[in-house]
Backbone bond lengths (Angstrom), bond angles and torsions (degrees), N, CA, C in turn:
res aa  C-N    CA-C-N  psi(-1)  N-CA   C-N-CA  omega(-1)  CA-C   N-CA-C  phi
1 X - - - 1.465 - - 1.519 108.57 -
2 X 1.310 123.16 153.05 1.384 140.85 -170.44 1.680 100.86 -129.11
3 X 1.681 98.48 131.26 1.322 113.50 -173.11 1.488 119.58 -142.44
4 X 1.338 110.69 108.45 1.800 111.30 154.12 1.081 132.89 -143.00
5 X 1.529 98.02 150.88 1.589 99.71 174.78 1.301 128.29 -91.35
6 X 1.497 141.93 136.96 0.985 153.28 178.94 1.287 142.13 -106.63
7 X 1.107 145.45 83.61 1.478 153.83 172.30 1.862 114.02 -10.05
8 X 0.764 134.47 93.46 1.543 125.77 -179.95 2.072 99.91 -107.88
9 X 1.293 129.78 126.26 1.192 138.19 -160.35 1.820 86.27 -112.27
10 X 1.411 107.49 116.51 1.416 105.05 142.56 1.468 126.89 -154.88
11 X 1.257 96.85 163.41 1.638 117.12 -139.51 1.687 110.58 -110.54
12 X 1.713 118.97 16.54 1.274 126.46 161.06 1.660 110.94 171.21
13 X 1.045 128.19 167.05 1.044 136.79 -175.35 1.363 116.62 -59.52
14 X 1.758 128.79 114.65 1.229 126.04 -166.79 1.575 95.51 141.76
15 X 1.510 82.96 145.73 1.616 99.48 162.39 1.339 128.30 -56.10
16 X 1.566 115.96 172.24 1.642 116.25 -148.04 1.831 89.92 -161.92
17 X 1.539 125.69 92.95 1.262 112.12 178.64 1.435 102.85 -54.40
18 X 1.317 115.11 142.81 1.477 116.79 163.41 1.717 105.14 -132.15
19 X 1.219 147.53 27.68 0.903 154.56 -175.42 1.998 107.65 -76.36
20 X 1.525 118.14 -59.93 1.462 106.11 160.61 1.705 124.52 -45.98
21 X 1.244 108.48 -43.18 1.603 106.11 173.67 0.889 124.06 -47.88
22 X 1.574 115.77 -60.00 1.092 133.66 168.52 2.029 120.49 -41.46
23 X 1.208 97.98 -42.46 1.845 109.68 172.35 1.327 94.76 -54.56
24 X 1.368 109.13 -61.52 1.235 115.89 -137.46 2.012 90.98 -67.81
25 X 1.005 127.66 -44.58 1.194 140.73 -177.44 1.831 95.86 -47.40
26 X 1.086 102.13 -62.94 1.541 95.38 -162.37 1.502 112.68 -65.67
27 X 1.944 108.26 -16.58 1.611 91.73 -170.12 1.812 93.02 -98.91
28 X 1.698 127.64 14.48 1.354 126.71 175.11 1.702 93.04 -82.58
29 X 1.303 128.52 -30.69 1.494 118.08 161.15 0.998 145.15 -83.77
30 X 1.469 114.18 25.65 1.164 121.80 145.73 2.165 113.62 68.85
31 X 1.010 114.38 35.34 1.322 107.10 -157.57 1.172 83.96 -154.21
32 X 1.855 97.76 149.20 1.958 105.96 152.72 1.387 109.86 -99.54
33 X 1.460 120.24 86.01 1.676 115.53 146.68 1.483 99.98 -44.74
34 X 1.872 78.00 175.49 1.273 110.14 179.84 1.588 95.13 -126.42
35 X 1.266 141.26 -19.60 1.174 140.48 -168.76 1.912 120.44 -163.87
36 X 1.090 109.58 135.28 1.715 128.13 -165.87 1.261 94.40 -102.97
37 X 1.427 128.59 109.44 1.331 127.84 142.05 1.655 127.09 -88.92
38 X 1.340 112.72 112.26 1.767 104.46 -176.13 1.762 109.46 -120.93
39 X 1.067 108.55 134.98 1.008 139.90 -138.26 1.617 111.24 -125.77
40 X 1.281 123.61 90.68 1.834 120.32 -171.32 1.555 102.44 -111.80
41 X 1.617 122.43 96.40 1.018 154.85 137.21 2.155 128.70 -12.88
42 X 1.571 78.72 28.66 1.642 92.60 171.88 1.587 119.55 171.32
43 X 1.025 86.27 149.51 1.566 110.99 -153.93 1.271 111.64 -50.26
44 X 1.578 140.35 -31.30 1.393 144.69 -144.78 1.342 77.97 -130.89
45 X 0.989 155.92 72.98 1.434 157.27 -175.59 1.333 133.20 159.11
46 X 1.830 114.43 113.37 1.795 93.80 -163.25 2.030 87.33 -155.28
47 X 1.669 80.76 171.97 1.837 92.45 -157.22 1.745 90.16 -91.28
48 X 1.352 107.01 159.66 1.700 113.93 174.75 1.797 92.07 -142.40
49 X 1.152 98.72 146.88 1.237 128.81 140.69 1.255 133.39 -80.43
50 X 1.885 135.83 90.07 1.196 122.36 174.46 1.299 106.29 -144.44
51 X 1.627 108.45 -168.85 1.301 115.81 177.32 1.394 109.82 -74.13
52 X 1.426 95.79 133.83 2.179 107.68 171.54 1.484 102.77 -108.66
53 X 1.403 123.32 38.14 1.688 113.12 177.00 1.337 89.82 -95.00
54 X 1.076 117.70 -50.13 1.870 112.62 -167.64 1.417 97.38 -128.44
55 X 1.488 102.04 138.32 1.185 128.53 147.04 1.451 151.02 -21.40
56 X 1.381 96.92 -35.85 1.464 103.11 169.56 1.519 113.81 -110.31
57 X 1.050 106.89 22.88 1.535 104.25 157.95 1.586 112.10 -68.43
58 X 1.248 123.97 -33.16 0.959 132.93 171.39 1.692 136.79 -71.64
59 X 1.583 88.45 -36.71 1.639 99.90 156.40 1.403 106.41 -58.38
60 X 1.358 125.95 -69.00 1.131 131.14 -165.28 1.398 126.86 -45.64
61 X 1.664 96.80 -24.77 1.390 97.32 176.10 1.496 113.14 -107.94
62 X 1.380 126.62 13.96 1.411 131.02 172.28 2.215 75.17 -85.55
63 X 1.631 112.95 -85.16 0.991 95.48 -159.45 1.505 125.59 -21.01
64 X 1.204 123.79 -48.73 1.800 133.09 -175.07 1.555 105.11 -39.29
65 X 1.387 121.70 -46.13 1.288 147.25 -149.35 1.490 94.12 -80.53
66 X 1.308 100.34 -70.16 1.681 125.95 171.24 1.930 98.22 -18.49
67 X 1.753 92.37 -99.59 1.733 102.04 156.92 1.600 127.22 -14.39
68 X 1.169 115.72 -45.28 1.546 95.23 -153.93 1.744 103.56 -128.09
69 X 1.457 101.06 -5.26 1.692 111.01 174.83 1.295 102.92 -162.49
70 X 1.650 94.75 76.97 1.734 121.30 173.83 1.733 118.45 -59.86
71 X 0.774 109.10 146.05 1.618 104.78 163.55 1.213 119.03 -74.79
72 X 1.031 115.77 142.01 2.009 112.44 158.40 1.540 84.06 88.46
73 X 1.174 153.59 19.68 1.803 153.50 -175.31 1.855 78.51 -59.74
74 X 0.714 115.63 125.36 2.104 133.94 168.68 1.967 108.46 -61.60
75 X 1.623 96.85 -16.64 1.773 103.37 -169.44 1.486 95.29 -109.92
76 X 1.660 120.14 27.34 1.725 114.09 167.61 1.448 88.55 -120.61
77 X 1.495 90.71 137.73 1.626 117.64 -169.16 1.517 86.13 -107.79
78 X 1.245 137.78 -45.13 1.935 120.33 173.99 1.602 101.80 -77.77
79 X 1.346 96.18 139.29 1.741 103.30 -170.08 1.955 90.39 -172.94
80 X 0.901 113.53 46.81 1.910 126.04 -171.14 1.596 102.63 -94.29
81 X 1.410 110.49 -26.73 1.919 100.86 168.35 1.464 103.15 -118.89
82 X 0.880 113.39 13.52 1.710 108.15 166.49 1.727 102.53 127.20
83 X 1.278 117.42 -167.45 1.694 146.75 -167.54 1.996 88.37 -45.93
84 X 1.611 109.20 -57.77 1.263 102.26 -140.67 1.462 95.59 -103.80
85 X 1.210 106.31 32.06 1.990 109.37 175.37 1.294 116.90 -49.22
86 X 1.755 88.88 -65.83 1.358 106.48 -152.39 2.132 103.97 -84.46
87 X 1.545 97.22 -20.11 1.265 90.88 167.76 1.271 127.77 -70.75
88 X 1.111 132.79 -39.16 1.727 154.46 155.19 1.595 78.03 -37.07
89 X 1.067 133.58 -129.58 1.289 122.25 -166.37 1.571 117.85 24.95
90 X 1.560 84.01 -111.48 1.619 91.71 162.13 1.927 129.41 -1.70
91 X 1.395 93.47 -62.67 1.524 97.25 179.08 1.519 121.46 -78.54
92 X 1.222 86.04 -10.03 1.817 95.08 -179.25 2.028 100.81 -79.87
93 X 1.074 110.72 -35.60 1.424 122.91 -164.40 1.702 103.86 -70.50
94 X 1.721 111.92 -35.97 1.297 116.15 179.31 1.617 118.75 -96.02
95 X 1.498 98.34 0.13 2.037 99.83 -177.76 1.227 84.88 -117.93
96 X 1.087 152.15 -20.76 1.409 132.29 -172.35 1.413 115.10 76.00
97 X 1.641 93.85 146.25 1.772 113.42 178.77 1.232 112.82 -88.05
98 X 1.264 128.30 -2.34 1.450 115.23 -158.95 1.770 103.98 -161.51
99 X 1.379 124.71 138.38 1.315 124.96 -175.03 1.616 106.54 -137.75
100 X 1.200 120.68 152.98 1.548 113.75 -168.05 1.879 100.66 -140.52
101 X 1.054 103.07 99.56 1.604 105.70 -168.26 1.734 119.70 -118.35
102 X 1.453 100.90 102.43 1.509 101.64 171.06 1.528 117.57 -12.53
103 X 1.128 105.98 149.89 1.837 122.42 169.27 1.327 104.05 -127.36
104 X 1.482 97.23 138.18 1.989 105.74 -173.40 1.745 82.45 -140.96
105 X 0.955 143.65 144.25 1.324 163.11 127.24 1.783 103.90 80.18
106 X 1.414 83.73 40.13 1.845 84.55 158.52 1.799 108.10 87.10
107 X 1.710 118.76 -5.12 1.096 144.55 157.48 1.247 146.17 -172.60
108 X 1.605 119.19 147.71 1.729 129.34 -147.32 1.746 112.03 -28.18
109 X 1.199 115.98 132.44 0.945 128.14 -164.39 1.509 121.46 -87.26
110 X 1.224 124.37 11.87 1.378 144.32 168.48 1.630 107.38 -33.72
111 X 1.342 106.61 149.49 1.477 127.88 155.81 1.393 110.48 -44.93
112 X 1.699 98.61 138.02 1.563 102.25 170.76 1.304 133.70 -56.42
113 X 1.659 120.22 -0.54 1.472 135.43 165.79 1.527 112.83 -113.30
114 X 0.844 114.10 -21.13 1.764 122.17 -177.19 1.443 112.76 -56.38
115 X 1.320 134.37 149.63 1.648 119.17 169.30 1.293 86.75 -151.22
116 X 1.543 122.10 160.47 1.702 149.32 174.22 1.567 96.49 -92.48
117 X 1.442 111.00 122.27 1.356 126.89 -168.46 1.603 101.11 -121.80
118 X 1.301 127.60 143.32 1.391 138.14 134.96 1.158 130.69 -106.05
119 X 1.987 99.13 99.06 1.358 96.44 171.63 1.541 134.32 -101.17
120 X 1.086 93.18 151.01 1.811 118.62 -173.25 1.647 114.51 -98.60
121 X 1.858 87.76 93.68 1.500 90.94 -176.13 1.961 113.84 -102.60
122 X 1.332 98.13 45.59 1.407 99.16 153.58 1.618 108.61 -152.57
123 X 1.912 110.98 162.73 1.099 107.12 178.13 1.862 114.12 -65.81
124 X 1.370 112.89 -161.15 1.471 128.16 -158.28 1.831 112.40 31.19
125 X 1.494 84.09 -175.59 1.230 114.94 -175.83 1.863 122.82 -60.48
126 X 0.585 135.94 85.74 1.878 138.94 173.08 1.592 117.44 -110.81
127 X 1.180 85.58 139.81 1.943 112.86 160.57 1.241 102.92 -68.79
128 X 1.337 153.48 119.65 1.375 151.19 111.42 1.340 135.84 -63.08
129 X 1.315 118.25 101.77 1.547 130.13 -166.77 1.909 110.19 -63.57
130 X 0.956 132.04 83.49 1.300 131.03 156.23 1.421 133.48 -77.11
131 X 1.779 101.67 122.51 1.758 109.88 -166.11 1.462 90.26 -100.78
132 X 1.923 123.90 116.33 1.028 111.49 150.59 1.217 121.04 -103.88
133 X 2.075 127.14 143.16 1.174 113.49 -171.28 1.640 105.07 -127.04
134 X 1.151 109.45 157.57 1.636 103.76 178.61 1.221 126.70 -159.99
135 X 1.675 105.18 107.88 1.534 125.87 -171.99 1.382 108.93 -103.34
């Protein structure tokens, strides 16, 4: 198995295609997997699978988020980095930490609209540690 970790920098709340990195990662190892496991190493932060043709797929799904796992909710008792702690949480629990995606020709094998996202469910600036592995 082949393993690294990667630094991903982002700078506000919202998704982050990471799907080229990710290529690019698997063809710096030199190997034919059969499968990409990636792996984002904190709690307020998690990977999606969606469409990258348009743009507001992504609005649309901050709004959802917005709606249905508000910040500042008065009935979250963790609130230790501010309003959107305990919501980041929350959204991390329903997008998931971790995605495991076939490899076909040296990179992720996704739909011709699909892209590997890291989203960033709190405000400011953060480092997000990403483990990609590939057997």
């Amino acid at each position: 198995m082949n393993q690294q970790e990667l630094l991903v920098k982002t700078t506000k709340r919202g998704a982050i295609e990471i799907t080229q990195l990710v290529n690019d990662t698997i063809t710096q190892f030199g190997v034919d997997g059969v499968l990409c496991h990636v792996f984002v190493a904190h709690t307020s932060a998690s990977l999606i699978i969606t469409g990258n043709e348009d743009p507001d797929i992504l609005l649309d799904i901050e709004d959802y988020f917005q709606t249905h796992v508000a910040d500042a909710n008065p009935d979250y008792r963790h609130n230790n980095e501010g309003d959107f702690d305990m919501s980041g949480h929350i959204r991390t629990l329903l997008t998931g930490e971790a995605k495991t995606i076939p490899i076909q020709n040296k990179k992720l094998a996704l739909g011709g609209f699909q892209g590997l996202f890291l989203y960033e469910h709190r405000a400011g600036i953060h480092n997000r540690k990403l483990i990609i592995s590939v057997s």
